[in-house]
N, CA, C and O atoms as a Tripos MOL2 file, in Angstrom:
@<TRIPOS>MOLECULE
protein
  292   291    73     0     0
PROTEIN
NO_CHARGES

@<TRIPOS>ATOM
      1 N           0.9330  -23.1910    6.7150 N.3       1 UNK1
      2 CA          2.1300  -22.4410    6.3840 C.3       1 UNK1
      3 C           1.7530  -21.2490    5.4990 C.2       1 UNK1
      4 O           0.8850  -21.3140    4.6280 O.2       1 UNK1
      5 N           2.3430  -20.3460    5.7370 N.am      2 UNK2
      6 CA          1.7710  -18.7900    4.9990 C.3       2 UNK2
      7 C           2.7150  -18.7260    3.7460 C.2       2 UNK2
      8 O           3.9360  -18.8810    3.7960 O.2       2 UNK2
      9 N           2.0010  -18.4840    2.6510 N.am      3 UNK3
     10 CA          2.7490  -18.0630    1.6870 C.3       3 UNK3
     11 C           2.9170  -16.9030    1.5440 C.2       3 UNK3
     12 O           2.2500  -16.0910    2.1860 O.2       3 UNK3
     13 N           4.1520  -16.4190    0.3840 N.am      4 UNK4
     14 CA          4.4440  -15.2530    0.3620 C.3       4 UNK4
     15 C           3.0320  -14.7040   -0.8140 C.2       4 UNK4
     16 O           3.3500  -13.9000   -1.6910 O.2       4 UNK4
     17 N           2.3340  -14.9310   -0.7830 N.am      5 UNK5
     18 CA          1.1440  -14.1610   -1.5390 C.3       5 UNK5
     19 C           0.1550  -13.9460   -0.0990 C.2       5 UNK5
     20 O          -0.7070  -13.0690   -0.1550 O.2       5 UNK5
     21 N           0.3000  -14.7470    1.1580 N.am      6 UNK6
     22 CA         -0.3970  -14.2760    2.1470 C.3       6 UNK6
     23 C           0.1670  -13.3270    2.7610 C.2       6 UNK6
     24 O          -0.4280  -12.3330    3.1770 O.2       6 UNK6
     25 N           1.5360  -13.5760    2.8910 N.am      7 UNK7
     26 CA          2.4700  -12.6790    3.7110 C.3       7 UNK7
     27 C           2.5500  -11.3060    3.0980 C.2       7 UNK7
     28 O           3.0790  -10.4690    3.8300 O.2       7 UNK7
     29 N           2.1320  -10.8740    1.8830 N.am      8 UNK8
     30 CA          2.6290   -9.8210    1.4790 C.3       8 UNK8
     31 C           1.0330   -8.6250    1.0300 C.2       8 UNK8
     32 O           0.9380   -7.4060    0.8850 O.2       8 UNK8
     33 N          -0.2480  -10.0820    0.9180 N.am      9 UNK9
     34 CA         -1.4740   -9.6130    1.6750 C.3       9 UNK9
     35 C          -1.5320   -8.9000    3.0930 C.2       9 UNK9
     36 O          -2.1170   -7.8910    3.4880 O.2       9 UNK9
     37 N          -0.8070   -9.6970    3.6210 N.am     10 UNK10
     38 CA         -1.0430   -9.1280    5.5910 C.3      10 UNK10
     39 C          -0.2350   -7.8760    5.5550 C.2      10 UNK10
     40 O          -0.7260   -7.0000    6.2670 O.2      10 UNK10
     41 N           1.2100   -7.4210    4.7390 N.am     11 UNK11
     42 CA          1.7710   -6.3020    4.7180 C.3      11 UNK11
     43 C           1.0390   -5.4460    4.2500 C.2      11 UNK11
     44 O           1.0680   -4.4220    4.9320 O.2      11 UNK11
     45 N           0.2440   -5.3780    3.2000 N.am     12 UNK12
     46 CA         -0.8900   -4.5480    2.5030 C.3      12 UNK12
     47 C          -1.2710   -3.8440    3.2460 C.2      12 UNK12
     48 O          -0.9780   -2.6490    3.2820 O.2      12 UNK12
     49 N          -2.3400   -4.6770    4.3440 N.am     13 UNK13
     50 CA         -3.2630   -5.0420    4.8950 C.3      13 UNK13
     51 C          -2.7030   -4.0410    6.4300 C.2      13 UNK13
     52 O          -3.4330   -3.1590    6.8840 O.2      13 UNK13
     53 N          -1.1540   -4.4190    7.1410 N.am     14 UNK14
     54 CA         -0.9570   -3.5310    7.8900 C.3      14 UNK14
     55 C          -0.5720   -2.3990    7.5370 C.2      14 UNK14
     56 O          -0.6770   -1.5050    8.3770 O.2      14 UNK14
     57 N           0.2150   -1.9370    5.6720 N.am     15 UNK15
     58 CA          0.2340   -0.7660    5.5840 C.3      15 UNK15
     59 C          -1.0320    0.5120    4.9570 C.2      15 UNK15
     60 O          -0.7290    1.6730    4.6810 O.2      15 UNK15
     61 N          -2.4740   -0.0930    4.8410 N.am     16 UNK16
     62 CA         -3.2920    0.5950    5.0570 C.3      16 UNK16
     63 C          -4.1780    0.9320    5.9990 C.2      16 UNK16
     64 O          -4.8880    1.9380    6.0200 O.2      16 UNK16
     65 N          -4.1040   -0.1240    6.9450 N.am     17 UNK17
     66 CA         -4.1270    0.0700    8.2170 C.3      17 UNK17
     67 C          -3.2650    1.6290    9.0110 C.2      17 UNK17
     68 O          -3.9090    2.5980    9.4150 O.2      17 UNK17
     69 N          -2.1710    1.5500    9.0570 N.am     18 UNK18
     70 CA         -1.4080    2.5090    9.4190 C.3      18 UNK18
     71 C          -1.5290    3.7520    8.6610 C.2      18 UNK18
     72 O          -1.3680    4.8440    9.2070 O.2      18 UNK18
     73 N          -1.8060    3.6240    7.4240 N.am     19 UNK19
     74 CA         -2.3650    5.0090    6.3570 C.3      19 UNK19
     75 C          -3.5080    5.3120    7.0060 C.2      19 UNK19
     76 O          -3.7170    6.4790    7.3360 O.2      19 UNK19
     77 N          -4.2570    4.4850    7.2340 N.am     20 UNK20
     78 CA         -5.6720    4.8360    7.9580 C.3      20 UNK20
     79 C          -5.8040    5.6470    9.1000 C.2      20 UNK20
     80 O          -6.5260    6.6350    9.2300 O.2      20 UNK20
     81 N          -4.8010    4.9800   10.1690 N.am     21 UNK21
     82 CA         -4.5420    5.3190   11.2880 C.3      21 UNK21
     83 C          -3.6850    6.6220   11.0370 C.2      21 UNK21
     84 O          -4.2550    7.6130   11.4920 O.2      21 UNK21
     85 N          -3.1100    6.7500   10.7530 N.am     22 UNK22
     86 CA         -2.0410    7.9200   11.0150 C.3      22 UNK22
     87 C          -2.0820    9.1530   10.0340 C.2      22 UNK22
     88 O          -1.7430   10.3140   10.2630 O.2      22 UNK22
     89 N          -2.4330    8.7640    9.2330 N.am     23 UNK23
     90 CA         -2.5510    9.6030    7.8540 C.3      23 UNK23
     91 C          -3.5250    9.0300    6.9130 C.2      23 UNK23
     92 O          -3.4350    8.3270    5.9070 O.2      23 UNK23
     93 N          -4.8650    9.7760    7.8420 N.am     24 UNK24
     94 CA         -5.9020    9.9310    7.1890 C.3      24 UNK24
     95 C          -6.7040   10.7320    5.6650 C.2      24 UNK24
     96 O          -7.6200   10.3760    4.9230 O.2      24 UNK24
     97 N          -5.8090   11.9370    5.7140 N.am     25 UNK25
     98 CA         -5.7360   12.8560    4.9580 C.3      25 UNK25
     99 C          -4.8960   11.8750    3.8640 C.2      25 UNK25
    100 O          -4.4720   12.6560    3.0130 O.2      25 UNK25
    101 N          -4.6250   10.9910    3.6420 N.am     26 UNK26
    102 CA         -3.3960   10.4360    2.4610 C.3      26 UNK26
    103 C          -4.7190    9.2300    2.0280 C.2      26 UNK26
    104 O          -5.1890    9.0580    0.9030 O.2      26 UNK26
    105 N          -5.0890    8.5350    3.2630 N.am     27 UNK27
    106 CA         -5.7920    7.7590    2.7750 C.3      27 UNK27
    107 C          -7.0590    7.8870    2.3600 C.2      27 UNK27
    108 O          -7.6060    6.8330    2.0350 O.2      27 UNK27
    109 N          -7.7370    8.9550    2.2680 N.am     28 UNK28
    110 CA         -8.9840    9.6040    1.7240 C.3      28 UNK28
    111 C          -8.8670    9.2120    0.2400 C.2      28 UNK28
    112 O          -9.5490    8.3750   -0.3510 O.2      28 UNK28
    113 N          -7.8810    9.9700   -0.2480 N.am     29 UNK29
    114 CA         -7.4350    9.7950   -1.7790 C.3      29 UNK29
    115 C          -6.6930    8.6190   -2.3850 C.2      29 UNK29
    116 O          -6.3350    8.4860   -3.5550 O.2      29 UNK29
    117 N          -6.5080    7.6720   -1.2120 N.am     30 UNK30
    118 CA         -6.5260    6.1540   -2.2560 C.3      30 UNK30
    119 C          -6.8330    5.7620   -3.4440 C.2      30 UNK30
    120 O          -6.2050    5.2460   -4.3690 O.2      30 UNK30
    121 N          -8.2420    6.1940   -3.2190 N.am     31 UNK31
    122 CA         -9.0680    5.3510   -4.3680 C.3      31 UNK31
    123 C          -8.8060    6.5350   -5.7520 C.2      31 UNK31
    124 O          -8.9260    6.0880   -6.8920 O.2      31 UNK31
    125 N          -8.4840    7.8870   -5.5750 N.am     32 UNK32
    126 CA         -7.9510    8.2880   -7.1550 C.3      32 UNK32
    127 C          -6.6770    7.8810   -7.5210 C.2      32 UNK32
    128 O          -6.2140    8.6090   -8.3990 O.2      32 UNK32
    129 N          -5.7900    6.8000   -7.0980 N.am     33 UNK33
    130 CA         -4.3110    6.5690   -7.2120 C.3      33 UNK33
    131 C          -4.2990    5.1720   -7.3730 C.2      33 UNK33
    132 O          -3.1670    4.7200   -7.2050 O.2      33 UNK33
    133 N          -5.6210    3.8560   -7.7860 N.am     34 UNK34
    134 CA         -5.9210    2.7480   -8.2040 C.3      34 UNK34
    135 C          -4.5510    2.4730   -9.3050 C.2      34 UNK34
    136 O          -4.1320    3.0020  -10.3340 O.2      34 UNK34
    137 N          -4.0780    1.1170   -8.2570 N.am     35 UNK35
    138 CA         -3.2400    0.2380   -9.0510 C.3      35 UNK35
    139 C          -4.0300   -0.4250   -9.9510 C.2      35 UNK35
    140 O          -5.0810   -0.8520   -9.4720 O.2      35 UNK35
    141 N          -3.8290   -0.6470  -11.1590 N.am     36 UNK36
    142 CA         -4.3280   -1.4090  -12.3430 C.3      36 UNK36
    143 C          -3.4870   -2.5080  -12.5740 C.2      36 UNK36
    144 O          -2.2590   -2.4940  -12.4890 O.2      36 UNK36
    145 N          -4.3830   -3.7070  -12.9470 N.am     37 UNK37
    146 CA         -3.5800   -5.0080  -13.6000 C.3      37 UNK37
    147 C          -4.2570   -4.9470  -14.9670 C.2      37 UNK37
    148 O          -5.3290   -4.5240  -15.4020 O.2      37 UNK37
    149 N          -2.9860   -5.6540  -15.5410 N.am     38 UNK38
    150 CA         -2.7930   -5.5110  -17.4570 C.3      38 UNK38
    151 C          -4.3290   -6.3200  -17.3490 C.2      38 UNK38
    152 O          -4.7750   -6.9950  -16.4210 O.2      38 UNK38
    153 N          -4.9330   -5.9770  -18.6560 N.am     39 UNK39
    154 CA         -6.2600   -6.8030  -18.6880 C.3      39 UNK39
    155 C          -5.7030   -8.3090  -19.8040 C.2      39 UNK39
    156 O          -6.4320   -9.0700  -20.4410 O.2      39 UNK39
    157 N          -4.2850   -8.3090  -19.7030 N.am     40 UNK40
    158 CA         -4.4780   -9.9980  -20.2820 C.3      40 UNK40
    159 C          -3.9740  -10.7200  -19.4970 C.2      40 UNK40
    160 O          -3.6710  -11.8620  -19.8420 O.2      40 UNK40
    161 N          -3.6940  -10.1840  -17.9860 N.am     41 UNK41
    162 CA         -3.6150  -11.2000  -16.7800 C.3      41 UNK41
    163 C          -4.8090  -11.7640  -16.2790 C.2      41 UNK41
    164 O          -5.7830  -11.0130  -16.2760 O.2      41 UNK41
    165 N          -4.9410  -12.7750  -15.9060 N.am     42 UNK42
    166 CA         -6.1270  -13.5020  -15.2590 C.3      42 UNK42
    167 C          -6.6600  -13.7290  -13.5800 C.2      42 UNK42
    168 O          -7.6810  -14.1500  -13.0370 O.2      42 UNK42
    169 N          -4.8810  -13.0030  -12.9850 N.am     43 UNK43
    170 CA         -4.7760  -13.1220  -11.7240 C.3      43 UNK43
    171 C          -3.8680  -12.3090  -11.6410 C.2      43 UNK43
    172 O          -3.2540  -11.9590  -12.6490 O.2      43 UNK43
    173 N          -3.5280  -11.7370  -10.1790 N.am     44 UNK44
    174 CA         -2.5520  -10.9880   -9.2840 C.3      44 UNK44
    175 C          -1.6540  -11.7950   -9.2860 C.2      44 UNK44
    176 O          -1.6260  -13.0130   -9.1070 O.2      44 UNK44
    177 N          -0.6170  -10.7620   -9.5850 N.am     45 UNK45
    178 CA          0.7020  -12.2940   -9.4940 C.3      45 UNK45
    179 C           1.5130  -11.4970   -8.1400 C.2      45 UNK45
    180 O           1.3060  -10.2970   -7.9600 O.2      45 UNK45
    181 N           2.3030  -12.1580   -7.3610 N.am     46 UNK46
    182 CA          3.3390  -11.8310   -6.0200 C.3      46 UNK46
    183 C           4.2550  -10.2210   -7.0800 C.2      46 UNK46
    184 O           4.5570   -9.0350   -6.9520 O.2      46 UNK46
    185 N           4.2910  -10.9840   -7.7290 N.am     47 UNK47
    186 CA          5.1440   -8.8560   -8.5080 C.3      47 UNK47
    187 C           4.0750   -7.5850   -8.2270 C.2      47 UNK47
    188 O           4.3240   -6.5600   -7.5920 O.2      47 UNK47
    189 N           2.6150   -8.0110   -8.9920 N.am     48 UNK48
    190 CA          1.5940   -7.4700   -8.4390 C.3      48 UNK48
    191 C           1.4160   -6.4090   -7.4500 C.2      48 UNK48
    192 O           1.2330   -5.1930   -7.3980 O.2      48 UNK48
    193 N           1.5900   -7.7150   -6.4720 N.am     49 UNK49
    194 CA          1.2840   -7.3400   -4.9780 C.3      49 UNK49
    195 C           2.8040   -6.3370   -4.3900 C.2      49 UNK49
    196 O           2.7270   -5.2090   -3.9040 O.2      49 UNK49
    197 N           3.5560   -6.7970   -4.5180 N.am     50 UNK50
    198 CA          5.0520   -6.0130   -4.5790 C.3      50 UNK50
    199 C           5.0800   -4.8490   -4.5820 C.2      50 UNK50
    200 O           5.2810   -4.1240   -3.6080 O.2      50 UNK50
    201 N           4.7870   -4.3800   -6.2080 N.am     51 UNK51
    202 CA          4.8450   -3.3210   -6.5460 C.3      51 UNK51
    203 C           3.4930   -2.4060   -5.9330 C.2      51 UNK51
    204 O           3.5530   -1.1760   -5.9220 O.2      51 UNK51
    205 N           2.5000   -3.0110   -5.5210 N.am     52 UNK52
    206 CA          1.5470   -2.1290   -5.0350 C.3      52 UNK52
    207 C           1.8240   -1.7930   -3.2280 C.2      52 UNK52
    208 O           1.6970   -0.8580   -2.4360 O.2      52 UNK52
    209 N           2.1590   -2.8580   -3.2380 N.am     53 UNK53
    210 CA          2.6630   -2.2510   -0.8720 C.3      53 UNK53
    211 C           4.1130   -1.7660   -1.4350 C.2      53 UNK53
    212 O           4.6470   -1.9920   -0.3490 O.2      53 UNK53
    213 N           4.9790   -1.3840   -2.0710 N.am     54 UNK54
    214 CA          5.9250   -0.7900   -2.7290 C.3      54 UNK54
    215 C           5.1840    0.9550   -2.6020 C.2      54 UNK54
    216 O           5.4860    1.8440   -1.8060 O.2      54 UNK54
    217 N           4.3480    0.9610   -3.4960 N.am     55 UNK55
    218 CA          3.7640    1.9410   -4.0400 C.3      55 UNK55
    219 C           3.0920    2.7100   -2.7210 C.2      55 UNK55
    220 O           3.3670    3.9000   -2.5730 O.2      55 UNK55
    221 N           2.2690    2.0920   -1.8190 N.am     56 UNK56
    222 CA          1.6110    2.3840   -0.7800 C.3      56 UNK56
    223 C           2.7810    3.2370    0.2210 C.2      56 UNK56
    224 O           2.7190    4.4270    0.5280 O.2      56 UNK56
    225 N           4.0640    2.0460    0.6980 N.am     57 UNK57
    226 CA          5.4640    2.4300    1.3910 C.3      57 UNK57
    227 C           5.8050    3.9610    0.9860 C.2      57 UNK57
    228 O           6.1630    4.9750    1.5840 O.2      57 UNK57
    229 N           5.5640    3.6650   -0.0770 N.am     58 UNK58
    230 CA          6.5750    4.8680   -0.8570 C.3      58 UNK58
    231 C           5.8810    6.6940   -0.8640 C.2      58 UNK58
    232 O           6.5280    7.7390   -0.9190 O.2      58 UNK58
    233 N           4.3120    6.4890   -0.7820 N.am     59 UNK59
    234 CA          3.1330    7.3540   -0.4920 C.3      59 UNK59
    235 C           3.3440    7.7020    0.5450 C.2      59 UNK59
    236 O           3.5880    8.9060    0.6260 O.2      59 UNK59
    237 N           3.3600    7.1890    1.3760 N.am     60 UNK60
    238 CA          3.5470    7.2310    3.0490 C.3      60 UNK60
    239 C           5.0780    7.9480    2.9310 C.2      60 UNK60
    240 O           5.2460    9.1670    2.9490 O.2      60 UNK60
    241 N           5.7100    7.3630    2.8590 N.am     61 UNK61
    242 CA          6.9510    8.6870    2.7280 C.3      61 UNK61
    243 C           7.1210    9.5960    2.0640 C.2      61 UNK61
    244 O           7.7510   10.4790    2.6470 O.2      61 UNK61
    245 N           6.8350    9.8290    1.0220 N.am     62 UNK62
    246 CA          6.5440   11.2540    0.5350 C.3      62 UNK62
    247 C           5.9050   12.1850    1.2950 C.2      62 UNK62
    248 O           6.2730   13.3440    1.4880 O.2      62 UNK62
    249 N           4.4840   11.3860    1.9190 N.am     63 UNK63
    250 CA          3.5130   12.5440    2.6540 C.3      63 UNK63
    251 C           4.1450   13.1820    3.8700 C.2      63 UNK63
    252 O           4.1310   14.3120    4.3590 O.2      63 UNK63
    253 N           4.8860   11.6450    4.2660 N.am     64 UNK64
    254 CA          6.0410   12.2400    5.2860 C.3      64 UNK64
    255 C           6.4630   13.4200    5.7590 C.2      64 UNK64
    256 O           6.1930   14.1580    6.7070 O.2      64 UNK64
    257 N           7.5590   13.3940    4.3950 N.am     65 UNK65
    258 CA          8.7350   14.3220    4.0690 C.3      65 UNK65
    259 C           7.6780   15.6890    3.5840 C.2      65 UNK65
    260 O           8.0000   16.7860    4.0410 O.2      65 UNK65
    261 N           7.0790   15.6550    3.1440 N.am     66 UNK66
    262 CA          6.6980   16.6520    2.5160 C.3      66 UNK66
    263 C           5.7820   17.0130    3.7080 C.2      66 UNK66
    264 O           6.3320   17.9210    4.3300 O.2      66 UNK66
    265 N           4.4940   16.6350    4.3300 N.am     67 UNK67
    266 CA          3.7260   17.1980    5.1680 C.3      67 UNK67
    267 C           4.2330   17.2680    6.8490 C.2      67 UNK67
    268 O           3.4550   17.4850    7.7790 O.2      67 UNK67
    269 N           5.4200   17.0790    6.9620 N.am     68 UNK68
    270 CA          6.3860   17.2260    8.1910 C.3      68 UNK68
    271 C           5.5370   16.1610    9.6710 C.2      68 UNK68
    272 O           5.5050   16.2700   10.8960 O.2      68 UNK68
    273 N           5.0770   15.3770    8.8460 N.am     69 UNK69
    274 CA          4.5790   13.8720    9.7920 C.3      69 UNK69
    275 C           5.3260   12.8800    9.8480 C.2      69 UNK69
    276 O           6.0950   12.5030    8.9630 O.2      69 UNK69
    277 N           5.0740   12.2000   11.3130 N.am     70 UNK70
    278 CA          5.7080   10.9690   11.5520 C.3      70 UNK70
    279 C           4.8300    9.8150   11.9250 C.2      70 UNK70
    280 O           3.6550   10.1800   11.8910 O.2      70 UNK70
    281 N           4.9560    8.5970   12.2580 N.am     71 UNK71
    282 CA          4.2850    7.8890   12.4940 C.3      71 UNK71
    283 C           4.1670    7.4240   13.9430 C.2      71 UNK71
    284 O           5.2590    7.7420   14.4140 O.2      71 UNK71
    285 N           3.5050    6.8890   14.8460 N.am     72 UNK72
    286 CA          3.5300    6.5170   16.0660 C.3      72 UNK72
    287 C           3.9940    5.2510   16.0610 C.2      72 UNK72
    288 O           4.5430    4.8080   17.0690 O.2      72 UNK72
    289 N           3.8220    4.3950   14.7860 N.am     73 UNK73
    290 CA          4.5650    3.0770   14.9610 C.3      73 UNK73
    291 C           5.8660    3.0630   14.9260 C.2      73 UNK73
    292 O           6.4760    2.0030   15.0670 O.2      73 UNK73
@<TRIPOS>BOND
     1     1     2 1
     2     2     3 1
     3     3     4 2
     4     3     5 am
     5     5     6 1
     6     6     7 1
     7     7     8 2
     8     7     9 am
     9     9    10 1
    10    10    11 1
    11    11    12 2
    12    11    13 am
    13    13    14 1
    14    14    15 1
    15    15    16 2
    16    15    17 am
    17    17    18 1
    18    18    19 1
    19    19    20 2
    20    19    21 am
    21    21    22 1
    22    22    23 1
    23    23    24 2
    24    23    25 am
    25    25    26 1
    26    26    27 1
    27    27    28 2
    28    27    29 am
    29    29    30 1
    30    30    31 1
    31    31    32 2
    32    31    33 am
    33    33    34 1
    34    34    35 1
    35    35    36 2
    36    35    37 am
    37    37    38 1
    38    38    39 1
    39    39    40 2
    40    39    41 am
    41    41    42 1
    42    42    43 1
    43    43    44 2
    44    43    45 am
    45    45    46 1
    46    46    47 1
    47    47    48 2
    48    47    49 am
    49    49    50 1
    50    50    51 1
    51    51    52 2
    52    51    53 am
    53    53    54 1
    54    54    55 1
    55    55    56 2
    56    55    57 am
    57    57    58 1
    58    58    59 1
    59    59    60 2
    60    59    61 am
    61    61    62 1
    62    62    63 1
    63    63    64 2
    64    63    65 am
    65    65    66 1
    66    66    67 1
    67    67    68 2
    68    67    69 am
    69    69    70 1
    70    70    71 1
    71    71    72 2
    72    71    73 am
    73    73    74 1
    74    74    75 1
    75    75    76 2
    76    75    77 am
    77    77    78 1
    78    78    79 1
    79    79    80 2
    80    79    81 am
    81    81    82 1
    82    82    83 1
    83    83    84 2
    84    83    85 am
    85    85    86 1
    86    86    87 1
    87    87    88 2
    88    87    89 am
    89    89    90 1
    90    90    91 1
    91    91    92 2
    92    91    93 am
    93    93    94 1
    94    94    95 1
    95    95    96 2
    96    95    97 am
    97    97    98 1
    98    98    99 1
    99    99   100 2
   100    99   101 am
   101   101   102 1
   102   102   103 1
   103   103   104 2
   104   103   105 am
   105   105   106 1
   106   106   107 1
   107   107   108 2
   108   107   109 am
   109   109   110 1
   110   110   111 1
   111   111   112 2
   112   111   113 am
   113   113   114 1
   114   114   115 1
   115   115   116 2
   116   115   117 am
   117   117   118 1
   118   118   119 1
   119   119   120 2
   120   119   121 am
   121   121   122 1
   122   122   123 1
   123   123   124 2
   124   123   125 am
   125   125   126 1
   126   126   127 1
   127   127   128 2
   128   127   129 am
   129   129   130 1
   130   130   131 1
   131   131   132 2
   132   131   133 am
   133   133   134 1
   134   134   135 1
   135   135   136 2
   136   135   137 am
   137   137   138 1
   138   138   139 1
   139   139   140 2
   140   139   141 am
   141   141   142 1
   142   142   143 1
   143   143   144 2
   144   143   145 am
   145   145   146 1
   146   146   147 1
   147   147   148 2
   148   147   149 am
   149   149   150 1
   150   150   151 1
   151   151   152 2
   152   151   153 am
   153   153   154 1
   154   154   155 1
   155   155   156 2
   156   155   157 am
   157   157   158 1
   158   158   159 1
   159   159   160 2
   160   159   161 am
   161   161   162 1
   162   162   163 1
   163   163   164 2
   164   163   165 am
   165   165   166 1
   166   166   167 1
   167   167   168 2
   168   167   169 am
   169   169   170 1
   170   170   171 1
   171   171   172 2
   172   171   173 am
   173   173   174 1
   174   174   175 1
   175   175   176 2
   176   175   177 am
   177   177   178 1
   178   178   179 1
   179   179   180 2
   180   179   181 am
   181   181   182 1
   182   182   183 1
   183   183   184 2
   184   183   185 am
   185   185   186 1
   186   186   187 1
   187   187   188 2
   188   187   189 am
   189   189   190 1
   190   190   191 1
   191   191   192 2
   192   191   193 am
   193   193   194 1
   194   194   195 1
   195   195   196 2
   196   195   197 am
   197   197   198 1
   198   198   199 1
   199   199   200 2
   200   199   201 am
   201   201   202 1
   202   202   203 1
   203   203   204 2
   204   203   205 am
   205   205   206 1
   206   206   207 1
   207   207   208 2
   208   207   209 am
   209   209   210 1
   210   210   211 1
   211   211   212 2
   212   211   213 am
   213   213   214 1
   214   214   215 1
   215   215   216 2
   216   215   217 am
   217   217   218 1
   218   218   219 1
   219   219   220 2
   220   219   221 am
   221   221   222 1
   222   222   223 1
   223   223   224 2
   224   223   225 am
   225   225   226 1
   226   226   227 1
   227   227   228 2
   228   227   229 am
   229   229   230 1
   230   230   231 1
   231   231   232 2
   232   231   233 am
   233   233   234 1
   234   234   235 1
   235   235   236 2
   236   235   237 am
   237   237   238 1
   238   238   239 1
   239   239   240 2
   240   239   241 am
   241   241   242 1
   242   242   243 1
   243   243   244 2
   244   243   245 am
   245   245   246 1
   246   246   247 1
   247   247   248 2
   248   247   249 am
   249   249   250 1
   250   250   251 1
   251   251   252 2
   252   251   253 am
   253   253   254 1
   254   254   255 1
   255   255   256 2
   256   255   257 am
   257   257   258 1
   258   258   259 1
   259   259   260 2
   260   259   261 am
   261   261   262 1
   262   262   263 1
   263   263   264 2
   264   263   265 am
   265   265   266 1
   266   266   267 1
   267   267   268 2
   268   267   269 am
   269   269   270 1
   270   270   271 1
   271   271   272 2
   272   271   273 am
   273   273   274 1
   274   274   275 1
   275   275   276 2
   276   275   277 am
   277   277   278 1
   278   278   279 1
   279   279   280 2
   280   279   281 am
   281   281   282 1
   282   282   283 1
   283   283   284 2
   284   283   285 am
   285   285   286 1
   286   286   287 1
   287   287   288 2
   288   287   289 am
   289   289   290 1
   290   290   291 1
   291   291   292 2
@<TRIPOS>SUBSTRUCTURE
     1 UNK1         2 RESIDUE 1 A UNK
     2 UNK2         6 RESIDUE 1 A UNK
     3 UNK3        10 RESIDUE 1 A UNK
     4 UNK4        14 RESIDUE 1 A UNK
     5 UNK5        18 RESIDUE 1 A UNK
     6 UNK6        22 RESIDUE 1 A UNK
     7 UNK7        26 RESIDUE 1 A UNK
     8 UNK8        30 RESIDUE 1 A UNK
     9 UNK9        34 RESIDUE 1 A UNK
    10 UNK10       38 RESIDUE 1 A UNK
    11 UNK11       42 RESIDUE 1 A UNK
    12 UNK12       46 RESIDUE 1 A UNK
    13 UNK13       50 RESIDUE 1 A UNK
    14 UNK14       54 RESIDUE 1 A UNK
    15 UNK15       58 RESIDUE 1 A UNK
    16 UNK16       62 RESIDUE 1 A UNK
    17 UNK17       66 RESIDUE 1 A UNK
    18 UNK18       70 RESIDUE 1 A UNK
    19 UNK19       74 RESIDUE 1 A UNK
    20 UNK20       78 RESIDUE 1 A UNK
    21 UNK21       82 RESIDUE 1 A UNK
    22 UNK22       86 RESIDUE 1 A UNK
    23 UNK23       90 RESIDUE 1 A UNK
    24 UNK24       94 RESIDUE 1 A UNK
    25 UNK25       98 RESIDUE 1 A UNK
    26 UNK26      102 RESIDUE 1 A UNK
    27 UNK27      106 RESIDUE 1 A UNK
    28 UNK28      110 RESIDUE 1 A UNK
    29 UNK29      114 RESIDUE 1 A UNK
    30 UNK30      118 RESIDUE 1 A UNK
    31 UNK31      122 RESIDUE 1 A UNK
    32 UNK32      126 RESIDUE 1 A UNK
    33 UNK33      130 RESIDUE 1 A UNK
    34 UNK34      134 RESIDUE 1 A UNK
    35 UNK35      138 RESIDUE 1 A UNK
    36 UNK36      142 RESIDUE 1 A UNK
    37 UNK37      146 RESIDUE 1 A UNK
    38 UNK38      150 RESIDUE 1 A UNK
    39 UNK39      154 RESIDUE 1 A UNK
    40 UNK40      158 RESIDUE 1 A UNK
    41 UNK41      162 RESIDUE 1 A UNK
    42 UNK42      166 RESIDUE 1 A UNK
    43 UNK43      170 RESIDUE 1 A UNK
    44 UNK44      174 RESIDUE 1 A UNK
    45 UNK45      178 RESIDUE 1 A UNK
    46 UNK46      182 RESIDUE 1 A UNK
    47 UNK47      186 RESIDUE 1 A UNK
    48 UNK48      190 RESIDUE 1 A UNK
    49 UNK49      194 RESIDUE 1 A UNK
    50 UNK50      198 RESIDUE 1 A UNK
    51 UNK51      202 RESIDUE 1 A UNK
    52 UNK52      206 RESIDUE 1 A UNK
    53 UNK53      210 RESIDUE 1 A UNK
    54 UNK54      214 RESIDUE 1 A UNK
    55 UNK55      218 RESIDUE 1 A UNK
    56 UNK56      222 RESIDUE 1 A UNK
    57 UNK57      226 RESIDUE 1 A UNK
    58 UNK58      230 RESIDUE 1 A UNK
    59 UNK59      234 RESIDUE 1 A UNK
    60 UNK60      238 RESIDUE 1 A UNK
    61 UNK61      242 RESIDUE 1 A UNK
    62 UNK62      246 RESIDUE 1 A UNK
    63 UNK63      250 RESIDUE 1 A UNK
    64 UNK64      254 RESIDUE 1 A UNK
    65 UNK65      258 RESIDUE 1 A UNK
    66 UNK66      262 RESIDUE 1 A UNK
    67 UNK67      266 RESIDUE 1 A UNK
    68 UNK68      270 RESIDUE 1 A UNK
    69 UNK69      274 RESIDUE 1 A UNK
    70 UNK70      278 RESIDUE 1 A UNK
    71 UNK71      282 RESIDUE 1 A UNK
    72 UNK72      286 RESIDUE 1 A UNK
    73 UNK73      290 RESIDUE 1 A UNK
């Protein structure tokens, strides 16, 4: 049975996939836009993960709107 800490891994997982795929130019610069966890957590918690495919969603539409792209999915 999949938990919602897998389920929201696999969303990650298909929305950098699709950054990859479609908007390459967005996903180049990933890695200067690093989500950080507090350093007195010990683990990723499901909010974590939330707020970061949140964050990813939300990239992807901006580049959108602003670079006049759509997606094939």
């Amino acid at each position: 049975m999949e938990t919602k800490i897998d389920m929201l891994n696999r969303e990650i997982e298909q929305c950098l996939n699709e950054m990859e795929m479609w908007y390459p130019e967005l996903f180049r610069y990933l890695d200067e836009t690093p989500v950080s966890q507090p350093s007195d957590k010990e683990k990723i918690t499901e909010d974590d993960l939330k707020n970061y495919l949140e964050s990813l969603r939300s990239q992807m539409t901006t580049f959108r709107r602003t670079h006049g792209k759509s997606s094939e999915v």
